[in-house]
N, C-alpha and C positions, 0 to 999 in steps of 0.2 A: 512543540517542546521536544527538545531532543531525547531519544531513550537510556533508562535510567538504568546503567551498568552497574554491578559491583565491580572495583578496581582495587586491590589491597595495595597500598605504597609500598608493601617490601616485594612486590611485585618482580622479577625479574624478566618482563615479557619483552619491555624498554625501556630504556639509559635514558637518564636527568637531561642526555645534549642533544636526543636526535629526534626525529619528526615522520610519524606514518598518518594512516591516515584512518586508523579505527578511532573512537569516540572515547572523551576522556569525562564525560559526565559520572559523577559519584552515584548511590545507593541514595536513595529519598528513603528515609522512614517512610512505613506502613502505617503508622500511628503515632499519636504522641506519649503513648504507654510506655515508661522504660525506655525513656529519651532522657535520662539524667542520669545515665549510670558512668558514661567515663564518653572517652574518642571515639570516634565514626569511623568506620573506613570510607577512605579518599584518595583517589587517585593523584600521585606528587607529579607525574610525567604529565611533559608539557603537552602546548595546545598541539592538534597537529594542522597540516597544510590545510585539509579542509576546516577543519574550524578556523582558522585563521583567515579563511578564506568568505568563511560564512557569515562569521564578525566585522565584517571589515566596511561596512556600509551603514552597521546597525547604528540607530541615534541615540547621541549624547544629549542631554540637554545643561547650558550653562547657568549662573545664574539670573537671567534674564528670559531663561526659557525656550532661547535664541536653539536650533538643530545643528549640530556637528557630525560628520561621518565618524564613528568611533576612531578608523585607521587613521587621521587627522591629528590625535594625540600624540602618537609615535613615529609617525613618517610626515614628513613633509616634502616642500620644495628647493627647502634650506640646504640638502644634505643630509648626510648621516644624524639622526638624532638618537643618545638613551636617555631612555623615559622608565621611570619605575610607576608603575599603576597598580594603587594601592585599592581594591574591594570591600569596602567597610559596609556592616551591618544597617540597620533604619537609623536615623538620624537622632531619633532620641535615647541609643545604644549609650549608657554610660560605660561600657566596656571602652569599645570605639572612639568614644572621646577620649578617655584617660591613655590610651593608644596613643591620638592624635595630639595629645598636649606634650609626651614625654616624647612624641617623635620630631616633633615639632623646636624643642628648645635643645634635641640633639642634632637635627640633622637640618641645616640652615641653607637656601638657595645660594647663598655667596660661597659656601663651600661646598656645593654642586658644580655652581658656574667656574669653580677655580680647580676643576680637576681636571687631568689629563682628556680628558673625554666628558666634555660638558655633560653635564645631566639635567634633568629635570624632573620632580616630583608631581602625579595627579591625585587625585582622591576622585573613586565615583562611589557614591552610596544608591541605594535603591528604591529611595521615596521622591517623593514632587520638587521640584526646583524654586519652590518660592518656600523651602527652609535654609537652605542654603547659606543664605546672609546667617540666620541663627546659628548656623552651626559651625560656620566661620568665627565668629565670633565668639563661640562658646570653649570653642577648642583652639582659639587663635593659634589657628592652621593660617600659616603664610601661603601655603601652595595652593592651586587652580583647584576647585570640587565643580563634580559635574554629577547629577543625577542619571539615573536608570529606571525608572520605573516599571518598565515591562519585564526588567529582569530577564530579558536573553539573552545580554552579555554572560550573567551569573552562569545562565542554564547550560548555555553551549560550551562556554570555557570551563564546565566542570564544579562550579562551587556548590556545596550542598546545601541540608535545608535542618536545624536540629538546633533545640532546645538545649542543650546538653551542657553543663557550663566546665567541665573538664574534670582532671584528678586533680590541677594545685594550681592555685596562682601564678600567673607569669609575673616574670621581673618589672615589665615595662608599669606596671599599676603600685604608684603610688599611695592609694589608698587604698581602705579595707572595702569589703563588698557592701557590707551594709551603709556605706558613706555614699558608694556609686548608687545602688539602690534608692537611695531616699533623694539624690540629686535626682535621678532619673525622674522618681514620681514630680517633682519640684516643677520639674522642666513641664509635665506634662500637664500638670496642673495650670502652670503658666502660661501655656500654648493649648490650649485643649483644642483650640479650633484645629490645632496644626497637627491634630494627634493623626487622624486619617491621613496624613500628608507621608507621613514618617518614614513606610517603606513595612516589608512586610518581617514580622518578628523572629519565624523562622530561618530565615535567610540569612548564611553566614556568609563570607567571601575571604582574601585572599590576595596576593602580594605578586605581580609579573611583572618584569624587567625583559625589555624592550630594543633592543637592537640591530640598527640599521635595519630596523623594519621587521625585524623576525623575533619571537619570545626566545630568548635564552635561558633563563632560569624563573622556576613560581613555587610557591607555594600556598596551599589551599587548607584554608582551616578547617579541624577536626572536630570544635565544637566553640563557644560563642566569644572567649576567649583568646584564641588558639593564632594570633598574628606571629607572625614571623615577629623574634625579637630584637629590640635595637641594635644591638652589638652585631645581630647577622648579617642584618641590612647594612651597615658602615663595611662589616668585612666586606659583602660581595659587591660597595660602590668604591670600595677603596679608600674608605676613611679614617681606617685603623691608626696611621699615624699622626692625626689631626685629633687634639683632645676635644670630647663635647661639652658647648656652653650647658652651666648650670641651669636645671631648671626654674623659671619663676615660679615667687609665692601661689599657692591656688586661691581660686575665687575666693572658698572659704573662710579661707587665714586673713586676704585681705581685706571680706567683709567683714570678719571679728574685728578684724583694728581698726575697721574704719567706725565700725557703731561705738568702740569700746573709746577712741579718739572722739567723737560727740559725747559720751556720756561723761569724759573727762571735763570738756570744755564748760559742758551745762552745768555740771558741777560747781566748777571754779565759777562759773557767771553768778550763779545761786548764793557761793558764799559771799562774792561781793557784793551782792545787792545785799546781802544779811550784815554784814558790818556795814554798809552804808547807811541803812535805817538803822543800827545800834547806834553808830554814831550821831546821824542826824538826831534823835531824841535825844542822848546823852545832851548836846550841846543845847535844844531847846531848853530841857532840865536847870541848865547851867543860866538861862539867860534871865528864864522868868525866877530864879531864887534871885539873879541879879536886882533883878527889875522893883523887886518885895522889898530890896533892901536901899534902893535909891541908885543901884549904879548900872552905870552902861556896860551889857554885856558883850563878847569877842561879835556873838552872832547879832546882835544890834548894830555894833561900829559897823559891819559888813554891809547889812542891808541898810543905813545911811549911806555908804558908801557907793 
């Protein structure tokens, strides 16, 4: 494990653009005493040459569990690629997802692939590869996710390790905390087998952009929270003058309407079977008064009929 520097971001030892070759790993909490009081310090400056260099072998896994060189995300055979590679928390993070749903219905692969300088969106989180689909799904994230489990990528590239959930809500969460909260138990409840899978809970991560093979710009989060916000990501991919789609209804919203659209339907089925047997007897009523008095009633002529 790489050793655990303090680095203050307002730091002026090195520039957001350049590359040496001292260690850019954060301060690990001593304890988890007095880990909820506000922001970590965390080193903003990028990876340098050796780390980039250290990483650059370590395994992805996708989700089939299949082995990728990490440097395989951002550099290819193709030519120049940028890659923005995004570090999200365990898999059962409702932070993270709620991240990944408002990033996801702002920032669309067709207007990636339609920018001056293609791009491409990853997601690596840091629990087992056979949640993956779930979390695909859960966050209907369009873009590639790939697992980390050993969390060296996290270690070497800096990202730190804290409870801490910040001073104030970011923009990009849609919902209140105690919404994500109780999703999260939901999740876990409903995956319990996959709870060990999930990745480890302290562990935050963090946002690097990728070109022509070398980091250009990142940022590393301060506490559990703390993702670079949508509007920054669009400014530094150049999206600003492209407006983002709206976001879709949440799971939520469309499970209320969809139980509250059955309780409708049962309803109405309920009350027509209830006028159908008013009716029906009503017409029995009618047939045997008939019947008392010597004549053929409506429901008689029928059933001759």
């Amino acid at each position: 494990m790489a050793a655990n520097r303090a680095s203050d971001e307002s730091s002026g030892n090195r520039t957001a653009g350049s590359l040496d070759t001292k260690s850019t790993s954060p301060t690990e909490p001593s304890s988890p005493n007095g880990d909820f009081d506000g922001d970590i310090k965390v080193s903003q400056n990028l990876p340098t040459k050796a780390d980039l260099k250290q990483v650059a072998d370590l395994p992805v896994l996708d989700v089939k569990g299949s082995s990728h060189a990490f440097k395989t995300l951002y550099s290819g055979e193709h030519g120049p690629r940028r890659v923005l590679i995004l570090f999200i928390r365990h898999f059962f993070c409702g932070n993270c997802q709620e991240y990944l749903r408002t990033l996801s219905s702002s920032i669309t692969p067709e207007q990636l692939l339609s920018l001056p300088t293609p791009t491409e969106v990853v997601i690596i989180g840091c629990g087992k590869p056979d949640l993956i689909p779930f979390y695909a799904e859960t966050t209907s994230c369009p873009f590639p996710i790939y697992a980390d489990p050993t969390k060296k990528l996290y270690d070497i590239l800096g990202m730190a390790r804290t409870l801490s959930l910040g001073p104030a809500r970011p923009d990009y969460m849609q919902k209140n905390l105690l919404t994500v909260m109780a999703q999260s138990i939901y999740q876990g409840l409903a995956n319990w087998r996959g709870i060990p899978k999930g990745g480890d809970y302290w562990q935050v991560g963090g946002e690097f952009l990728f070109e022509d093979g070398q980091a250009t710009w990142c940022h590393r989060m301060k506490n559990t929270r703390d993702h670079a916000e949508i509007p920054d990501l669009r400014n530094k991919l150049g999206l600003n003058d492209r407006p983002p789609p709206v976001r879709t209804r949440s799971w939520t919203k469309g499970l209320t309407r969809r139980l509250s659209g059955q309780r409708h339907s049962s309803s109405r089925s309920r009350s027509r079977t209830r006028k159908d047997s008013t009716r029906g007897s009503s017409m029995e009523k009618v047939n045997e008064e008939m019947v008392n008095e010597g004549k053929e009633g409506p429901g008689t002529r029928l059933a001759q009929q």
